[in-house]
Structures are given as structure tokens and as C-alpha cells.
C-alpha positions in Angstrom: 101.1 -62.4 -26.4 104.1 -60.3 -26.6 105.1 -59.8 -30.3 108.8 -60.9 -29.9 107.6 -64.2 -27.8 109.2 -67.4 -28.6 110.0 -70.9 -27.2 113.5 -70.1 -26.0 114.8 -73.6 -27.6 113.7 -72.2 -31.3 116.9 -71.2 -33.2 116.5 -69.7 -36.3 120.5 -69.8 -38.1 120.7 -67.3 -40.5 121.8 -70.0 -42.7 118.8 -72.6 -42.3 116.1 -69.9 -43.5 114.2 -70.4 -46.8 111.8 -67.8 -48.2 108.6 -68.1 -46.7 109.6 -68.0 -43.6 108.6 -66.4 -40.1 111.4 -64.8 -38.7 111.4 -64.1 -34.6 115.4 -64.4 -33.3 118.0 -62.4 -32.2 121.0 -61.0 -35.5 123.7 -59.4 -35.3 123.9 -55.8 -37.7 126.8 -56.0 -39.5 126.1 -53.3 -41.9 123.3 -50.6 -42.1 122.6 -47.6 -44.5 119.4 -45.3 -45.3 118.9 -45.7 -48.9 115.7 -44.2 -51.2 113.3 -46.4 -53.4 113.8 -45.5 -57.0 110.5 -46.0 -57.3 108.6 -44.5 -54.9 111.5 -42.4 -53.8 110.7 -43.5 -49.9 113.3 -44.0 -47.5 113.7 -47.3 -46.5 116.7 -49.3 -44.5 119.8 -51.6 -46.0 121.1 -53.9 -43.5 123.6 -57.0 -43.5 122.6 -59.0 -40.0 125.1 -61.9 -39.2 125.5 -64.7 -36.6 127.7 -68.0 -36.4 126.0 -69.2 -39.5 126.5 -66.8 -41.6 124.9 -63.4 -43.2 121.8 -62.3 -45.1 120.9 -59.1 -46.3 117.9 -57.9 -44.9 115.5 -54.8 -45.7 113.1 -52.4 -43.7 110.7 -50.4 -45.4 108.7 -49.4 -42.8 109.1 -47.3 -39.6 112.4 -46.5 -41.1 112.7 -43.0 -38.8 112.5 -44.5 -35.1 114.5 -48.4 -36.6 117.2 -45.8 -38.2 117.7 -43.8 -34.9 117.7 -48.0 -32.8 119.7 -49.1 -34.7 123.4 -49.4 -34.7 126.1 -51.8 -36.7 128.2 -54.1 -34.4 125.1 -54.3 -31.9 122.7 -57.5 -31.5 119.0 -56.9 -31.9 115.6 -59.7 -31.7 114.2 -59.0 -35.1 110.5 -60.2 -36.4 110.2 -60.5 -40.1 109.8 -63.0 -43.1 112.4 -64.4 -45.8 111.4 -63.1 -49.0 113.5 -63.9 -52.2 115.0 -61.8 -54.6 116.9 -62.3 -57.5 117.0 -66.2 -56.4 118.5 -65.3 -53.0 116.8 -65.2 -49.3 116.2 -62.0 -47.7 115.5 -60.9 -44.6 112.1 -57.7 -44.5 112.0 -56.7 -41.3 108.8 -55.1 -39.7 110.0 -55.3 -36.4 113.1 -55.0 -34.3 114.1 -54.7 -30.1 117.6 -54.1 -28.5 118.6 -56.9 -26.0 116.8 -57.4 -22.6 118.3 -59.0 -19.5 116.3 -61.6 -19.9 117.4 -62.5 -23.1 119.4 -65.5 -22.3 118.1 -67.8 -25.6 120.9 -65.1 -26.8 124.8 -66.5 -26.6 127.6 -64.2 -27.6 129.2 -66.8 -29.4 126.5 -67.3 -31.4 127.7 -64.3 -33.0 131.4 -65.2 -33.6 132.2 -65.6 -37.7 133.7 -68.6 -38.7 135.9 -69.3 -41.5 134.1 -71.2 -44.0 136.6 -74.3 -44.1 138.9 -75.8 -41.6 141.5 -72.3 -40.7 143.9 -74.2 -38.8 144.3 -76.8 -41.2 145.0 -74.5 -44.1 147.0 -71.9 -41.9 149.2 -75.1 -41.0 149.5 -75.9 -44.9 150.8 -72.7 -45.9 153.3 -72.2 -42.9 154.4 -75.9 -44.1 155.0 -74.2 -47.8 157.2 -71.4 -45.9 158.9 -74.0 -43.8 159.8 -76.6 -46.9 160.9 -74.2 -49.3 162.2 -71.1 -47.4 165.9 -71.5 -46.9 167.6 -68.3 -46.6 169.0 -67.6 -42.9 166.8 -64.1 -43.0 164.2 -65.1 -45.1 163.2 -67.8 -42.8 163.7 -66.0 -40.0 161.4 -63.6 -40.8 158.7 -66.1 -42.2 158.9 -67.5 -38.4 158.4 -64.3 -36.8 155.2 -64.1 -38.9 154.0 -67.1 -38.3 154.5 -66.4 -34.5 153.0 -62.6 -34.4 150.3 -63.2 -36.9 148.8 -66.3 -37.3 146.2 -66.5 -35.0 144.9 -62.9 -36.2 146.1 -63.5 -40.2 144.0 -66.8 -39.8 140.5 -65.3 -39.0 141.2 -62.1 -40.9 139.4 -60.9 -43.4 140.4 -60.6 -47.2 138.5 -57.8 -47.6 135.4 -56.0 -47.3 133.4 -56.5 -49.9 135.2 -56.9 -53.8 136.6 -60.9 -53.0 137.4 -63.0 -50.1 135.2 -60.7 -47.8 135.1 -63.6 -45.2 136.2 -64.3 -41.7 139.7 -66.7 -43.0 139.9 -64.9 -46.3 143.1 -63.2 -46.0 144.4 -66.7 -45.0 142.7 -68.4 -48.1 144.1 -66.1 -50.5 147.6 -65.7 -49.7 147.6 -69.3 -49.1 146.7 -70.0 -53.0 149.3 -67.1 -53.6 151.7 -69.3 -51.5 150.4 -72.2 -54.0 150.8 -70.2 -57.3 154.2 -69.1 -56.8 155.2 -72.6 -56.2 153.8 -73.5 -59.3 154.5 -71.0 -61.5 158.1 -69.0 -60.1 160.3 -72.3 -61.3 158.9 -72.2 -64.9 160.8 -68.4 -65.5 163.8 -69.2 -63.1 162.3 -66.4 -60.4 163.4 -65.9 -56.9 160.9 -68.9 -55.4 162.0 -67.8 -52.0 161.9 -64.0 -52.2 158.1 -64.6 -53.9 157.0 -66.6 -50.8 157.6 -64.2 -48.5 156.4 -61.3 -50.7 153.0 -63.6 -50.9 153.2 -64.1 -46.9 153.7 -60.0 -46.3 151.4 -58.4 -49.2 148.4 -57.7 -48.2 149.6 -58.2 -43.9 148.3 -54.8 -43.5 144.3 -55.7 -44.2 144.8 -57.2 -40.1 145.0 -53.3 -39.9 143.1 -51.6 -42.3 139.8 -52.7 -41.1 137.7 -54.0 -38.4 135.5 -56.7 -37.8 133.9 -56.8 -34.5 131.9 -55.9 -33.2 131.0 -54.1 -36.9 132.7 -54.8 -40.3 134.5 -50.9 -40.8 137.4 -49.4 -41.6 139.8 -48.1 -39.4 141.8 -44.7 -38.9 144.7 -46.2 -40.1 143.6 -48.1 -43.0 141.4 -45.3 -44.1 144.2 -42.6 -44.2 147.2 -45.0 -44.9 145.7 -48.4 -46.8 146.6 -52.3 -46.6 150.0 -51.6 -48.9 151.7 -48.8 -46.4 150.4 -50.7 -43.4 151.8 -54.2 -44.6 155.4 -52.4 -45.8 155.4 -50.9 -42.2 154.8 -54.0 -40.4 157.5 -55.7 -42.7 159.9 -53.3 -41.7 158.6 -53.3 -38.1 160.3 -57.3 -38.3 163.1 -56.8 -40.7 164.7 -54.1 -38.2 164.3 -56.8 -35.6 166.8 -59.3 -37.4 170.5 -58.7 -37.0 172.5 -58.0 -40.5 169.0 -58.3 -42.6 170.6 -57.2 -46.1 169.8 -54.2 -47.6 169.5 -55.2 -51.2 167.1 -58.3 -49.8 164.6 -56.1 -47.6 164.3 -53.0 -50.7 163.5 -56.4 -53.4 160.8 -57.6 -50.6 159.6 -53.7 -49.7 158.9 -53.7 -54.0 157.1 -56.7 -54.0 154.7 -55.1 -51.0 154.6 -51.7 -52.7 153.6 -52.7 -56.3 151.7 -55.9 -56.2 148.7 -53.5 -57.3 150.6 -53.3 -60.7 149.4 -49.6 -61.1 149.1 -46.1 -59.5 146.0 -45.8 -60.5 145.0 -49.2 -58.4 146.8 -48.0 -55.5 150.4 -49.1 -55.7 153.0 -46.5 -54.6 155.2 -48.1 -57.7 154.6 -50.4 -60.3 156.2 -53.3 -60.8 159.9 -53.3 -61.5 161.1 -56.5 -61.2 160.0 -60.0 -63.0 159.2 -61.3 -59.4 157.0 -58.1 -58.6 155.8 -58.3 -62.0 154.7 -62.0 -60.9 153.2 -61.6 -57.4 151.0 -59.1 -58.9 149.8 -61.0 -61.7 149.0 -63.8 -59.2 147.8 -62.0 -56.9 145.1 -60.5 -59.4 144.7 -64.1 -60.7 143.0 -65.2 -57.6 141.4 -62.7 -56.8 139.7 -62.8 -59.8 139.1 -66.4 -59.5 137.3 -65.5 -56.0 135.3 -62.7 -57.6 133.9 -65.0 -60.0 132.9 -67.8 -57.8 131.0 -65.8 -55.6 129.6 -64.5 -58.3 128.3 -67.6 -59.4 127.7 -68.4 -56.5 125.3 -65.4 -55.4 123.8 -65.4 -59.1 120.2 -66.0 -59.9 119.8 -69.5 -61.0 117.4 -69.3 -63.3 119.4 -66.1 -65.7 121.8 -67.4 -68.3 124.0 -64.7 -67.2 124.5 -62.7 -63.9 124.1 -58.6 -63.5 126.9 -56.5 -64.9 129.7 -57.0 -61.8 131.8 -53.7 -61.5 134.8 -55.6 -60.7 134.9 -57.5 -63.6 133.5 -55.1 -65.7 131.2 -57.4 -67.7 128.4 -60.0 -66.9 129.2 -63.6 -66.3 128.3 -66.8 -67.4 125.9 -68.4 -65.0 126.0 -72.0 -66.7 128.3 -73.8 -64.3 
């Protein structure tokens, strides 16, 4: 019997595996990076492998030479292994792997299409409903609706991005969405420009539909990688403003601040700190939630039997695991 044999009618989801395991089914690699053992110092293989269901990290330690050289992120492979777990988590070891055949037809491309991890089109239709309820200024509005038209489809499946929080097909959405939330909540209490903050929310991170790629491989692009989310999301800004007759001046440089400085300092990225209370804001928010997403995933993805997760780098400390 042929080592990658299998009834064609036995699935394996990435997420429906449990340690213990038998792995025999076709994965997409989303990531892939030769790496050496601290302990025995031999090479062995760090991979992310993805389909509809979701993503696991999976690990080769043998063979590594030929895999390495097979191997290539964005392509779909049948993998053989077992789900091991470590540090409370399933993982994939792979001992063997095969590029597609033509006779592979168990294998569906659309098994391999991400999905948002909640309903997108409901929440994409929530926050446009924030825009359209609260934005009333002639430019302001129009400039909200030419987003909505140009970029929801591809702003709605985007990531957020790539790995520190909301690294998730939908989690650009997701975040500016609670952005869209908090500035509701929050620009009223201090007597802030609600309406300017809304659109800064919508346009500040724009550029990450840009910066990076997802299919058929999670990577960044030329663009993002020589320019970055805040320059592309300030050009595609002005890309629209230039496109609305008699857009005031003093209106578009307030908006291009908010895009510029949300980072809140040069040494995070931003072109300019903020200058303004509604800059000021947006950034503070902005780092709020992503905070916020940081440490759910962290407790999420934490060991459940530790008090208190590995030092995160992002957060700079460890975490409570106690939920």
C-alpha cells in the first residue's frame, strides 16, 4: 500500500485534529523557515500549513535537505504525520510530504480559502452603518462612501497583520471596526471632532490591503516592505481626496495627521507624532485594541495548565493565564 493512500471521503480539518493523531491529507504551507535545534544543533524545518479551517504549526525534523528544496510557501502538499502537543497546543511532525498529483481530486481549491473567524459581512455592514449615522460632513461622507465602494470587499477579508495582533483573514475589518466603536464612545466625553476621528479610524491602517499578501503565501510585498501601511494608507487617502471637488485643505492635512501619527512615535514608525487631541486620541485607541487583541490571543494560545504565559515581546511582560 502506497504510503499517502487514503479513502478519498476522509477529511482531516486542520481544526478537528487532537494530539495523538495520524495525519494523511493534503495542507496548504503558509509559512516555512530552516531553523537549528538548540539542543542538538540539527537543522530541522518550521512550517505554518493552513486550510478552510484554520492553521497549525507543524515541524519536520527529518529529511529536512530534499523537504527544504520540495517545499515552497503558498503551494498545497499531501502531508503524512502525527499531532503531537506542545506547550498545551496541537502540532503537526511531519515525516512525510508529496506535491499534488492529477489525480488528487479528494483536494478542492476552496478548501484552502481563509475565512474570517465571525460573520465579515455582518460586521463590515455594522461599521459602514457607524460611517453612515454619524458622518455628516458633505466631504467627509463623501469620501467614507468611496471607501466603502473601493474597499470593502478587499478591507473585509484583509488581514490586520502578520503576526503581532489581528493576524487573521477579517482582522483589519475587526479592528478598525472596534476603533469605529471606541471613538464613538470615547470622542464626545473631551468635545473631539467625532466625525474627523471616524474617518481617520476608517483610513489608518487602509494601506495593510497593500503592504502585504496573502495568497497564495502570507508575505510582504515590494511596496509595503520599502514604503509601510502608514505611507500606503496616506497615499490611498489622497488618491480619493483629489477625486472630490473643493475637498478643503485644512480638512484633508487634519485627516493626513491622523494617518501619519496614529503610531504616536518615530521610533514606532510614525512619520510625526501626534499633534492634535484627535490624533492624540486615534492613536491611543488604536493601541488600546490592539493591545486588547494581543492579549486575548495570548490567552488564548497559552498553556492551560501555567499560571502565567511565556514572556510576550509585544507586551513586554508575561500574562496572567487565569481567565
Amino acid at each position: 500500500m502506497n504510503l499517502f493512500d487514503k479513502p478519498k471521503d476522509a477529511a482531516q480539518p486542520l481544526a478537528g485534529l487532537k494530539a495523538g493523531e495520524t495525519v494523511n491529507w493534503y495542507y496548504r504551507v503558509q509559512e516555512i523557515s530552516r531553523r537549528k535545534s538548540l539542543n542538538s544543533k540539527k537543522d530541522y524545518l518550521d512550517l505554518v500549513v493552513v486550510d478552510r479551517s484554520g492553521r497549525m504549526p507543524a515541524k519536520i525534523w527529518d529529511n529536512v535537505e530534499p523537504l527544504h528544496k520540495m517545499l515552497q510557501a503558498g503551494s498545497i502538499y499531501r502531508f503524512v504525520g502525527e499531532v503531537r502537543e506542545y506547550r498545551g497546543k496541537p502540532q503537526l511532525a511531519i515525516t512525510r510530504a508529496r506535491p499534488l498529483e492529477p489525480a488528487d481530486d479528494a483536494c478542492l481549491p476552496e478548501d484552502f480559502d481563509e475565512r474570517p473567524p465571525f460573520d465579515s459581512a455582518a460586521l463590515l455592514q455594522e461599521a459602514f452603518s457607524i460611517l453612515d449615522a454619524h458622518v455628516k460632513d458633505p466631504h467627509l461622507r463623501r469620501l467614507s462612501e468611496m471607501f466603502q465602494q473601493e474597499y470593502g470587499p478587499v478591507f473585509a477579508q484583509a488581514y490586520g497583520a502578520q503576526k503581532i495582533h489581528h493576524a487573521y483573514a477579517g482582522g483589519l475589518l475587526q479592528h478598525t471596526h472596534a476603533l469605529l466603536q471606541l471613538v464613538l464612545a470615547v470622542a464626545p466625553l473631551y468635545g473631539l471632532d467625532t466625525e474627523l476621528l471616524l474617518v481617520g479610524a476608517l483610513f489608518h491602517d487602509i494601506g495593510k490591503t497593500e503592504e502585504f499578501k496573502t495568497q497564495p503565501a502570507l508575505e510582504t510585498t515590494l511596496a509595503g516592505g520599502l514604503l509601510g501601511h502608514l505611507v500606503l494608507s496616506l497615499s490611498i487617502f489622497l488618491d480619493m481626496k483629489k477625486r472630490i471637488p473643493d475637498f478643503p485643505e485644512p480638512l484633508s492635512v487634519r485627516l493626513q495627521h491622523l494617518i501619519v501619527s496614529h503610531h504616536g512615535e518615530k521610533e514606532f514608525g510614525s512619520p510625526e507624532v501626534p499633534r492634535t487631541r484627535e490624533a492624540y486620541l486615534l492613536h491611543v485607541l488604536d493601541l488600546l485594541d490592539s493591545r486588547m487583541s494581543i492579549f486575548a490571543e495570548q490567552l488564548k494560545s497559552g498553556e492551560p495548565q501555567k499560571l502565567f504565559s511565556e514572556f510576550n515581546q509585544a507586551l513586554g511582560t508575561r500574562i496572567l493565564l487565569d481567565k
